[in-house]
C-alpha positions in Angstrom: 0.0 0.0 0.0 1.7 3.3 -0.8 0.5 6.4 1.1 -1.3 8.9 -0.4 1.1 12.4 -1.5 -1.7 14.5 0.8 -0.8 12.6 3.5 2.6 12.5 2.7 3.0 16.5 2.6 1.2 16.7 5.8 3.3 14.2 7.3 6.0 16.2 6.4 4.8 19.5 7.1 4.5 18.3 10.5 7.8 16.8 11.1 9.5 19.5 9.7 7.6 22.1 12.1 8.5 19.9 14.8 12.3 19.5 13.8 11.6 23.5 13.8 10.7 24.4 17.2 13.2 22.1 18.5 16.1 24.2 16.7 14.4 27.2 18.4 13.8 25.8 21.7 18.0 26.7 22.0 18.7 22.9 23.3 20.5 22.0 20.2 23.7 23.5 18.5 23.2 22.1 15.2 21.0 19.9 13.0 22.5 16.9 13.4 21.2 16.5 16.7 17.8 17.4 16.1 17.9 14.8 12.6 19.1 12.2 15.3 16.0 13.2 17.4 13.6 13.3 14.8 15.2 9.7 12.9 14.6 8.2 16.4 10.8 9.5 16.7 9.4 9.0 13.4 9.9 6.3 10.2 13.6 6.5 9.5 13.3 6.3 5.4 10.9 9.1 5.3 12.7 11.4 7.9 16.4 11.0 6.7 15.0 12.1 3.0 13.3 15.0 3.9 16.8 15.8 6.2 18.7 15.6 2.8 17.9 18.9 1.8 20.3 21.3 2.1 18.2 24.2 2.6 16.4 22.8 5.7 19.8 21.6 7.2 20.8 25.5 6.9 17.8 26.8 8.3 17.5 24.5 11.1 21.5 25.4 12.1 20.6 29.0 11.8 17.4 28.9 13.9 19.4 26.9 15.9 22.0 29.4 16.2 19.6 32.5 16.7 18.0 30.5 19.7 21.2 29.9 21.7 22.8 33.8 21.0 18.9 35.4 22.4 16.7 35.1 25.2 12.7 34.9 24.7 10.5 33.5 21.6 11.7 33.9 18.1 9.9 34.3 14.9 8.4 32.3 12.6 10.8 31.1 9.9 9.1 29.2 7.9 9.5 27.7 4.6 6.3 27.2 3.0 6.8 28.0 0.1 9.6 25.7 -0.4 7.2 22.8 1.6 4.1 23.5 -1.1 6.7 23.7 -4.1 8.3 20.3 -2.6 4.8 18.6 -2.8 3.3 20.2 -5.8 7.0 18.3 -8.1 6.3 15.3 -6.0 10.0 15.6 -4.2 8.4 14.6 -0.9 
């Protein structure tokens, strides 16, 4: 059974918003802790894909970053438009 690419986007919407308040919660120095978080949570395939990407590696280490140099909440920084372009070519 293969799962559907709705689901699939979802999925990873959600992991990669949870990968993202991690890096801002200022526990982590880099990705690579939070990809060895996030492998150990959810299907390992799917997760260390989505971790591939180069972009999301960056912006994880810099949220990452921002978080441990300031005190209090930060912004959003999101990338949705990345996640919807991502799902719309099937990449997911």
């Amino acid at each position: 059974m293969t799962i559907k690419s709705d689901v699939l986007c979802r999925t990873r919407g959600q992991v990669l918003n949870r990968a993202r308040d991690l890096a801002r919660s200022g526990e982590h120095a880099d990705h690579q802790t939070i990809i060895a978080l996030m492998i150990a949570r959810e299907d390992f395939a799917l997760v260390r894909r989505w971790f591939e990407d180069r972009a999301i590696c960056a912006q994880l280490d810099k949220l990452c970053a921002r978080a441990r140099n300031r005190e209090g909440p930060l912004p959003e920084l999101a990338a949705r438009r990345t996640r919807r372009l991502a799902c719309d070519q099937g990449i997911v």
